[in-house]
N, C-alpha and C positions, 0 to 999 in steps of 0.2 A: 554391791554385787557387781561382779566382772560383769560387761555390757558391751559387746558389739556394735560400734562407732553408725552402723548403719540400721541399728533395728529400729522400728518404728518404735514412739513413743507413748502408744494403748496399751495397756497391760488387762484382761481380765483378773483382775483382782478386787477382793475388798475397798472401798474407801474409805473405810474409817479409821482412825490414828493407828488401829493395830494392823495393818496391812503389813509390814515391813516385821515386823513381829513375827506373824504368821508364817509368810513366805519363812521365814528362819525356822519355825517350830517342823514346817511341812519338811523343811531339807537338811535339818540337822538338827540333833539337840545340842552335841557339843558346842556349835559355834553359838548355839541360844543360852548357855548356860555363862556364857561371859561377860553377859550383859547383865545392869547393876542391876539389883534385885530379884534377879530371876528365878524362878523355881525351876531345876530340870524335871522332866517330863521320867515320868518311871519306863517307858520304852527305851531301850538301847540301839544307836540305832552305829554303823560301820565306817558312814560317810561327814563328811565336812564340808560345805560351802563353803568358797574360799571369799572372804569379805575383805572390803580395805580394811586395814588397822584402823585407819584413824576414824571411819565411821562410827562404829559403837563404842569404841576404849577400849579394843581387842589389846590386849598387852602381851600375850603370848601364840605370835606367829604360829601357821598351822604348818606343818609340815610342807615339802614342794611336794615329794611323791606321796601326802597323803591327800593331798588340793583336789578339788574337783572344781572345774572353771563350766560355766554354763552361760549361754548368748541362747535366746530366742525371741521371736515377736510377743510372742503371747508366755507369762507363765502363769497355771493356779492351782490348788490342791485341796485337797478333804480330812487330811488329816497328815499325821507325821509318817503314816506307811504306804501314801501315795502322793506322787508330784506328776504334773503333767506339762508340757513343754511344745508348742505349738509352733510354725512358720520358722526357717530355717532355723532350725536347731543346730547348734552345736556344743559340744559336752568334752572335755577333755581333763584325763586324770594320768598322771606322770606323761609316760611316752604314747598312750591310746589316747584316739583321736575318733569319735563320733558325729556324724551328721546326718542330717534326718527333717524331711519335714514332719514329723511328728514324735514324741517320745515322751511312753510313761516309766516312771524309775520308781522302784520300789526303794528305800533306806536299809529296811528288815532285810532284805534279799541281796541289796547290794547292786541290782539286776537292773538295766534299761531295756524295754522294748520296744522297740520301732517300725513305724509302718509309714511306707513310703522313702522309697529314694534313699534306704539304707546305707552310707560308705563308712568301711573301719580302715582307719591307719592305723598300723603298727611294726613296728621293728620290721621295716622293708617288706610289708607286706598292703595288698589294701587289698580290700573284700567289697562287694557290691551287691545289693537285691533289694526286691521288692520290701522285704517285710525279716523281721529277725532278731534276737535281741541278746546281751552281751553282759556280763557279769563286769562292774566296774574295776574290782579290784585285781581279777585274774586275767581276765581277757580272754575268758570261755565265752565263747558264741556258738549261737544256732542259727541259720541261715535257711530259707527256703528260695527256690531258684537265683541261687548266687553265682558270680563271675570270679576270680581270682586273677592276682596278680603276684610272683614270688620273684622280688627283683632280683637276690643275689644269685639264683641258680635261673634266671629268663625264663621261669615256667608260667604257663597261662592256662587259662581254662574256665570252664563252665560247668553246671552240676545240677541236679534237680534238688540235691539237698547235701549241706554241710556242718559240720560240724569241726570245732578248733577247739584243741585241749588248754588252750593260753599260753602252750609253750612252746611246741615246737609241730604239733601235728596238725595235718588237717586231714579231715575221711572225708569224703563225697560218696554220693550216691549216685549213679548211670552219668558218670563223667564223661566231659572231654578235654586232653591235657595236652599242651605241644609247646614246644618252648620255639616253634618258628615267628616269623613275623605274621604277624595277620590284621585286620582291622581294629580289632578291640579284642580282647578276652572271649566274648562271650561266641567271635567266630573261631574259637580251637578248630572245629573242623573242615576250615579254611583253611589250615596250614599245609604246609607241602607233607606232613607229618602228623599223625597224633595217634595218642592209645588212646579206646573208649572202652566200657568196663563197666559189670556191673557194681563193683565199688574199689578203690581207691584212696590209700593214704599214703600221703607225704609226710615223711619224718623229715624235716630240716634240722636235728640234731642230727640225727643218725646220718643225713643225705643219702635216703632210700627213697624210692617209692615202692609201692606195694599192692599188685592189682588181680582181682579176682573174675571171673570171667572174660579175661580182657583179648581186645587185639590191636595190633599195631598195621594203621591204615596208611600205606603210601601210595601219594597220587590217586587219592580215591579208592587204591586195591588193599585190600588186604593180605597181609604179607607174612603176617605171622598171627597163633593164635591160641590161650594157654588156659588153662579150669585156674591158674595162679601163675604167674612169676612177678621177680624182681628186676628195682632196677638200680642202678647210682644215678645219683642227681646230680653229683658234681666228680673229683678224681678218686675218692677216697676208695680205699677196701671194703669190702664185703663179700660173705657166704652167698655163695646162691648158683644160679647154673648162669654160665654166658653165652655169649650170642653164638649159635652153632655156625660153623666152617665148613665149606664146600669148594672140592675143585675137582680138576681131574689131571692124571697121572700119566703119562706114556705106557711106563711099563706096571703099572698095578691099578690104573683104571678111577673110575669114579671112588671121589671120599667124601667123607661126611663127617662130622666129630661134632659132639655136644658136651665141650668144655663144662666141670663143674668146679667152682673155687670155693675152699676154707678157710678162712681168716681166722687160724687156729689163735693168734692171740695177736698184738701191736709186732710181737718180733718173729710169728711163726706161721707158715702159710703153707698150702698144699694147694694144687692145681691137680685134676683127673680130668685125661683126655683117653674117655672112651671113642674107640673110630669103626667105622665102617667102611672095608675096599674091597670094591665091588670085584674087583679081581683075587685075593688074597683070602679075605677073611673077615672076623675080628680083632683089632688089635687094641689094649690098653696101656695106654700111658701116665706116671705119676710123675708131679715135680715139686719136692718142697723144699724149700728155701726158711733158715732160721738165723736170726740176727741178733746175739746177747753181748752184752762187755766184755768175752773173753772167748766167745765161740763166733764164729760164720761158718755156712755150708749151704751148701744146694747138692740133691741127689735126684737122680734122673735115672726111670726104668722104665722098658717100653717091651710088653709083649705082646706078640702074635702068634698063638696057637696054631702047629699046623697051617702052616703057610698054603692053600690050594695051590700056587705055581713049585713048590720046592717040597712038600707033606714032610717038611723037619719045623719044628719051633724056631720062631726067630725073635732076640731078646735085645736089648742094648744097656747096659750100664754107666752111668757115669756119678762118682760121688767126691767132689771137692770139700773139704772142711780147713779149716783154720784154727786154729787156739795161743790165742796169745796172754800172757799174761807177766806182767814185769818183764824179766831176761828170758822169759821161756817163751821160744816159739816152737807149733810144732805143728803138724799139718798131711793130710792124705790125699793123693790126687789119682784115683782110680779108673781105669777106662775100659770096659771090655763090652765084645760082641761074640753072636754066636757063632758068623762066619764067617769069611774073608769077602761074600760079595754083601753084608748087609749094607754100608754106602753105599754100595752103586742100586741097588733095589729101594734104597727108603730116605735118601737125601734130595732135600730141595735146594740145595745151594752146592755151586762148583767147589768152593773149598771143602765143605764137607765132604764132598764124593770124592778128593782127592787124600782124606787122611790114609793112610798106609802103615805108622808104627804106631799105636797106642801106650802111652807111657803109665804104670803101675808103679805109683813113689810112694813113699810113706816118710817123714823126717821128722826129727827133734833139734832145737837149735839151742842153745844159751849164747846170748848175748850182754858184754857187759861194754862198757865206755870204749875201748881200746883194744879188744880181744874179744874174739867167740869160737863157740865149738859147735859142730854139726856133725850129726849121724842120720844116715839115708839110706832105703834099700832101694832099689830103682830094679823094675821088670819089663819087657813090652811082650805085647802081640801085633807080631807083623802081620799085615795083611796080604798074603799071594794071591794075584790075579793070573788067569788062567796064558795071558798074552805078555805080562810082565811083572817078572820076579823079582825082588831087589834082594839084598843081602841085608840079614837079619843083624842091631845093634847088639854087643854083649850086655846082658844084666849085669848088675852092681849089689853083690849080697857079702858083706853092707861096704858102704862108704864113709870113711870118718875123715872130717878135717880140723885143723885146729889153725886158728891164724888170727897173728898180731897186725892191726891195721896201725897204720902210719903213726909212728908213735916219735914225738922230740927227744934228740939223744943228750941230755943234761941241758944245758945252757945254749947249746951251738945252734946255730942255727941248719940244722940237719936231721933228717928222720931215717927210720929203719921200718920195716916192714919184714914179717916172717910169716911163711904160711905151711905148714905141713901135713898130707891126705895119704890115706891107707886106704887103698880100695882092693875087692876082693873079683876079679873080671871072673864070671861063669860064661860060657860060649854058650848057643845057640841048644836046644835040642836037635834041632833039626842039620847041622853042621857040628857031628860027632869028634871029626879031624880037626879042627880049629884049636891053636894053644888056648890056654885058660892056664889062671895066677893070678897071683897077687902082686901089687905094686906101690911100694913106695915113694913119695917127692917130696922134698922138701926144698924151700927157695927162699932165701933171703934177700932184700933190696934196701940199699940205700942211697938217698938222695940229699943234694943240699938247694934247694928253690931259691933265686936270686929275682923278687921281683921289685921291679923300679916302674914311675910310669912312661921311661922314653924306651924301658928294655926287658926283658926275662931270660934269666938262665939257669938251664936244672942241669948239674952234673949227677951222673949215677952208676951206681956199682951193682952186679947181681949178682947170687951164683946158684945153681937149679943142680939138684944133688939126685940122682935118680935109683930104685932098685927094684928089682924083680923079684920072686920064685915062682918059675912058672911048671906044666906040667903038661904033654904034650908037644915038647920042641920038638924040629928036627934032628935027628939023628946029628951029632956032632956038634948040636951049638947048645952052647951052655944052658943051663938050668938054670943060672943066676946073673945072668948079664947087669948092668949097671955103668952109670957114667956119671961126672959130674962138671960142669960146664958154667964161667963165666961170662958176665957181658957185661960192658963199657959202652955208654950212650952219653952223647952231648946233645941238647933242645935248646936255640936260641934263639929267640923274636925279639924285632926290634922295631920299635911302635912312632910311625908319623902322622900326620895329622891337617887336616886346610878347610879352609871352606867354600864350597861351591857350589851348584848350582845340579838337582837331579829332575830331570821331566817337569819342568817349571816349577821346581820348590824349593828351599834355601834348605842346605844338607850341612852336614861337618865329614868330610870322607876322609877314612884312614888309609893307611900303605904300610902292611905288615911282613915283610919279609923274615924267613922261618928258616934255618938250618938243623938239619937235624945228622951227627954223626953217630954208628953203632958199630960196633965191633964184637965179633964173639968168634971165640978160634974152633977150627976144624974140631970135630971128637966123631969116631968112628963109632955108629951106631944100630950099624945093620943087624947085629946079633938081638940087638930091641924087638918086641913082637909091636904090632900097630892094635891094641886094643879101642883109642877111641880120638884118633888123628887124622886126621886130613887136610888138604892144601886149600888154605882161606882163600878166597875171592877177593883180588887187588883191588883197592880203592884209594880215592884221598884219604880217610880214614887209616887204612891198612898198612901204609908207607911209610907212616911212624910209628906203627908197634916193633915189638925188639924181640919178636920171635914171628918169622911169615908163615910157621905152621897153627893149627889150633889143635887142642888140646897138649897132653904132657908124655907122650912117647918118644918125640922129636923135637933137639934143639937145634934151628938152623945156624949154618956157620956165616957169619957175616964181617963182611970189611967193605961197609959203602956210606953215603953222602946223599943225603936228603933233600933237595932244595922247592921252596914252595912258596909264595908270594899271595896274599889277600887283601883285598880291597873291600872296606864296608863304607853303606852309606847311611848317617844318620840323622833322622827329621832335626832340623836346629831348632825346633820348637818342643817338641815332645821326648828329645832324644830314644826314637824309635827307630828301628834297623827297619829300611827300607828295601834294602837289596846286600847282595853280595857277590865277588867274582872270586877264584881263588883256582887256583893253577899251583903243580907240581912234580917230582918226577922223582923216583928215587937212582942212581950211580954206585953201581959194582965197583970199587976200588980194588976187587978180586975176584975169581970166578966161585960162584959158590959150589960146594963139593958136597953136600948131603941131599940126599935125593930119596922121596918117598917113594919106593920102587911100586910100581902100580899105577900112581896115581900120578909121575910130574915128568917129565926128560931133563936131563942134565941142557943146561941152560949158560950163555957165556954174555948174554945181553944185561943192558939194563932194566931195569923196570919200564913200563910204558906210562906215557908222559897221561896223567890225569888233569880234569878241569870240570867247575863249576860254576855254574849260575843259579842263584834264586835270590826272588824278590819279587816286590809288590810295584810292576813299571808303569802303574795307573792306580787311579782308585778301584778298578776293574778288573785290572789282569794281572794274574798271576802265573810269574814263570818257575820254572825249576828243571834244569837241563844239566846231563854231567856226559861227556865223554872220554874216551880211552883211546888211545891213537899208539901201534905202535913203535918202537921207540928204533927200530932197526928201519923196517921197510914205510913208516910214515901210513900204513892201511890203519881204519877205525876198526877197531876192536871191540869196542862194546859202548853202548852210552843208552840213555833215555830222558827222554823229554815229556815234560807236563803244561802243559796254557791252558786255566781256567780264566775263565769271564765270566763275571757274575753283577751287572751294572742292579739289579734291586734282588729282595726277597723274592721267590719264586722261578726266580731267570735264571739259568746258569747252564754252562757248555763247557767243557773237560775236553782236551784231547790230547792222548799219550802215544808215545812211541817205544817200543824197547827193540834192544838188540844185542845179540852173542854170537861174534862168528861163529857159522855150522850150528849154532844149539836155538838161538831165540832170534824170531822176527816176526814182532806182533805190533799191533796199533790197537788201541781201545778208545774208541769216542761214547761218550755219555752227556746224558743233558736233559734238562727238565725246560720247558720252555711254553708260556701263554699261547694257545691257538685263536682264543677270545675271551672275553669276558669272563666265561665261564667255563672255556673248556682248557687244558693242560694238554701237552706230550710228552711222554717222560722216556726213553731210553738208555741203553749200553749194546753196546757189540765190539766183541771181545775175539780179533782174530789173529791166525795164526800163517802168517805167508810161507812159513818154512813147509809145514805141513798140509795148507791147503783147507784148512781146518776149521771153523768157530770153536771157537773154546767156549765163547759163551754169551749170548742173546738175552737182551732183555726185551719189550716194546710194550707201550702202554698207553691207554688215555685216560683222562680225569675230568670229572665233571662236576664242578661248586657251583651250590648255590648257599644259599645264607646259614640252612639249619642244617644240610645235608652235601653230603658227593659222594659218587662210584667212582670206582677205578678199575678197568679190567687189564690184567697184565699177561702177558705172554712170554713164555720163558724156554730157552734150550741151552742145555749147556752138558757138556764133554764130562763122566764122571770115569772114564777107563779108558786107553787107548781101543777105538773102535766100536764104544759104547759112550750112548748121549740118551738123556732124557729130556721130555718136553711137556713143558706144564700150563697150564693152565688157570690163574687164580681171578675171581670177582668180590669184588667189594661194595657193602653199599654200610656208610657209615654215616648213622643219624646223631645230631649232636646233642647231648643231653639226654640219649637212651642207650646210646653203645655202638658194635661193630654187626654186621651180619656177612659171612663170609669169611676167608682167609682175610690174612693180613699183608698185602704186599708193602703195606708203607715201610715196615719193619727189612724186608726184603729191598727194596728201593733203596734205603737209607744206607744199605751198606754199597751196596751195587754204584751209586748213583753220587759222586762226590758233592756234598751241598745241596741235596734234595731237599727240598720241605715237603712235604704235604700242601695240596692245593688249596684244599678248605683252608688251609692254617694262612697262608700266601693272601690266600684271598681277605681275610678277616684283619691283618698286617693294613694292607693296602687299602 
């Protein structure tokens, strides 16, 4: 018999030659029946004593998971359907693990019961009480005043009475459960946190919990309080209602919402956000989200009935889908509101408040190796604010394109490219006088790529064939205008190479100097209507495209010289790009003659001289700066700058600059940063020196400790010229029960470049 190195060597047992006998007849028949001569016993009994082989001539090994190991001071018994085991007991059969100063086990039943100083291990669990007893083969117990430990989810607790299914559940009865730190289990109600209840099951399959009566006691207060809810025990999905949200609103006052989620299946889910504003109404919100091999989508609808500030319905829509499958892609991107001011009434975030055109697509694509075709209807609603109006995009009913992607022409080392789109322009309702037509392009390109590793050169030919019919012209200009227009571009970089030495670390840095020539002759095109064109924004990017308009109304006439130079630095050990410099400028070899009347003035200058920096000039700091200077009178024209410093997890400071003569002069600093141990600051401010203006405010503090942290955050931000709203969100987020409150983290994270979460920072650290 397995024997505990340190048990005493008394046994209350028989002494006579059949002592050894017995003890085997009391704890098993089968291990008795392998011994020579034996008669087995006509009781059957579950269990096996695990013996040495070599003691009785066992020849046929028992099982490992069917082994029962047993150490005690004392063992003795009455028969084969009772064993009794005295002075530190211990018992163990596969992964359970019992100890006990005392334990009677029944064979017939399977069943240990123990009194005194009951502990079970099992599969990351251990259980504790006075008195309780446990089914060997299953690892069903009953427990009376038990402690618990649930290591993989940090749950702890105490109960008046328990009960474990052997597999994944446990019920208690008048629990207390907290997954903070505390002295031992059995003080849960020491934690900074706990639900008590009058019963309580944990599913560790499911990672639910599950409480009836309960409430959830913080700091001693009780904070919340339910005849039933649920909870997650760890990240997974689940049905059930979530933690309700509270803030308040400038302009629509006090809200409330009692999130409920549907875990419709592994790939389909729904969220309902019933809400309460206190200035407004009721408003309800649905969001499901579905996720198969050849579908995605998410659809988003939010109503409020009779609004009290406005007595109209106000609604929002938005439903994204996807569907792919082999060459077919196709897809819907829907967006509509009731009325032009619902952003500015019901957005928590400045981008949001500043949408203005909502786009209404619908598309089918085929794609194959080297060619695809696409068909699109494209619609919007603009949005008019009462202080500023824009001008409304044309719709697109439909759009067809068809285009060869860069395909090798025989043997040579040269490609071609074709692309050809039919679109049908509808104007505006609202802009009756506007032309409308249809428009055909077709553009052919070919190149021949020269790449070597000390050089590259792409020579290229194009030509952009244009046609109209349109309906609506002015009196006198044609109905069918059209042009067709080539262009000629040379790209050549020539690549060197050293090694030396960046902010104390051994680098390899290149010197890449760039020519780029383009030529495209004069075509008179003012009889063109401007359906969907306008004048790009000059960049280092912009300098080597071979059209300076965007879109296909307008092809510019060009005869100029490119010139551009880059330096990269890279780690000589990792070959990781550390940094970059790169400098440019594009040269008129003629003045250019096409001119998007509206939008640009005839112009005899060069391009303005551009330039960049970004990189990593520490393990800390991060730059990224570009300016625009220009190229006549030497004034800065435009640029922006970014320095983040972020020396650990949790720490980080942002600060940017932007600038547009006459249009943009803002700065935005953000940053998350330790006050103490335990406390965070986290903001943004977002201003506007042209204007005099914030655009947009953030400010906040955080407060971790081990199982928990708030965050109260404060917000204002610009959603219309001369309207801003100001919000107000609190968060108190308990770890291993959920959120109560809005969610600013979600909010922070985009606001806040490199935010964490402070509980999360903290838990890192």
């Amino acid at each position: 018999m397995k024997k505990s190195k340190n048990s005493p060597q008394v046994h209350s047992v028989p002494t006579r030659p059949t002592a050894i006998a017995f003890a085997l007849f009391c704890l098993g028949a089968p291990a008795l029946a392998q011994t020579t001569g034996a008669t087995p016993p006509k009781a059957e009994s579950p269990t096996r004593l695990k013996i040495d082989g070599g003691l009785l001539g066992v020849r046929n090994p028992i099982p490992e998971d069917e082994a029962t190991y047993i150490s005690a001071d004392r063992l003795y018994g009455n028969s084969a359907e009772e064993t009794f085991l005295e002075g530190n007991v211990e018992v163990r059969r596969n992964k359970l693990k019992l100890f006990s100063d005392s334990i009677n086990y029944s064979p017939i039943t399977d069943r240990a019961t123990a009194k005194g100083n009951l502990v079970i291990e099992q599969e990351g669990m251990i259980l504790k009480a006075p008195e309780g007893s446990v089914k060997l083969g299953t690892g069903e117990s009953e427990m009376t005043k038990p402690t618990f430990e649930l290591k993989e989810i940090n749950g702890k607790g105490r109960a008046d009475k328990m009960q474990y299914d052997g597999i994944s559940t446990l019920t208690l009865e008048n629990p207390n459960y907290t997954v903070c730190d505390v002295p031992n289990p059995g003080a849960a109600d020491q934690g900074d946190w706990y639900i008590t209840a009058d019963s309580l099951e944990i599913d560790q399959a499911a990672e639910v919990g599950r409480a009836r009566g309960a409430k959830v006691v913080f700091q001693d207060v009780p904070i919340l309080g339910a005849p039933y809810f649920s909870f997650p025990t760890t990240d997974r999905r689940k049905s059930g209602f979530l933690p309700p949200s509270f803030g308040t609103v400038s302009n629509s006052g006090l809200e409330v919402t009692v999130p409920y989620y549907l875990n419709i299946a592994p790939d389909k889910d729904m969220t309902l956000y019933p809400k309460i504003i206190s200035g407004r109404g009721f408003q309800l919100g649905t969001q499901t989200r579905y996720l198969t091999p050849s579908n995605e989508g998410e659809l988003k609808y939010d109503y409020l009935p009779d609004d009290e500030k406005t007595g109209t319905d106000r609604t929002a829509l938005s439903l994204l889908h996807k569907y792919e499958k082999g060459p077919l892609y196709a897809g819907i991107n829907f967006n509509q509101v009731s009325d032009d001011n619902y952003f500015v009434d019901f957005s928590r975030t400045q981008a949001v408040a500043s949408q203005r055109v909502l786009v209404q697509e619908g598309f089918v694509s085929y794609r194959q190796k080297n060619w695809s075709a696409n068909v699109r209807t494209v619609a919007h609603q603009t949005l008019q604010l009462f202080n500023d109006v824009i001008a409304e995009p044309y719709d697109r009913l439909p759009e067809a394109t068809l285009e060869l992607s860069p395909t090798r022409i025989g043997q040579a080392n040269a490609f071609v490219s074709v692309s050809g789109q039919y679109t049908d322009f509808a104007r505006p309702s609202s802009a009756p006088a506007r032309v409308e037509g249809s428009r055909g392009v077709t553009r052919a390109r070919v190149f021949m790529p020269i790449q070597r590793s000390e050089f590259s050169f792409t020579p290229a030919v194009s030509v952009q064939a244009t046609n109209y019919d349109l309906q609506g012209q002015t009196p006198g200009s044609p109905a069918a205008p059209g042009s067709v227009i080539p262009t000629v571009s040379l790209d050549s970089t020539v690549y060197f190479d050293r090694k030396t030495s960046f902010f104390g670390r051994n680098v390899n840095q290149t010197l890449e100097p760039r020519i780029f020539y383009l030529y495209t002759p004069f075509k008179d095109q003012s009889d063109q209507p401007i359906f969907d064109t306008s004048v790009t924004d000059q960049s280092l990017t912009r300098i080597f495209a071979e059209n300076r308009y965007s879109g296909l109304d307008r092809v510019g006439d060009a005869n100029q010289l490119t010139l551009a130079v880059t330096s990269r630095f890279y780690d000589e050990a990792t070959s990781e790009e550390l940094f970059s410099v790169t400098g440019g400028q594009r040269l008129n070899l003629s003045t250019p003659r096409v001119i998007l009347q509206g939008f640009e003035a005839p112009t005899t200058s060069d391009s303005d001289f551009f330039a960049n920096a970004r990189g990593r000039i520490s393990q800390s700091v991060f730059l990224d700066a570009t300016t625009q200077l220009n190229a006549e009178s030497g004034r800065h024209e435009r640029g922006n700058v970014t320095v983040s410093y972020a020396p650990s997890l949790g720490k980080q400071l942002n600060f940017g600059y932007r600038y547009t003569r006459a249009q943009i002069d803002q700065f935005d600093i953000s940053g998350q940063w330790p006050i103490s141990d335990r406390w965070s600051g986290v903001g943004r401010l977002n201003y506007s020196m042209l204007d005099n203006r914030l655009i947009e405010g953030v400010a906040g503090l955080e407060y971790g400790e081990g199982c928990w942290a708030v965050r109260v955050i404060a917000q204002r931000f610009a959603t219309a010229p001369l309207l801003e709203t100001t919000s107000l969100f609190v968060q108190l987020e308990l770890n291993g029960l959920g959120r109560l409150g809005s969610n600013p983290a979600d909010l922070l994270s985009r606001k806040v470049p490199g935010y964490t979460p402070f509980s999360s920072s903290q838990a890192t650290q």
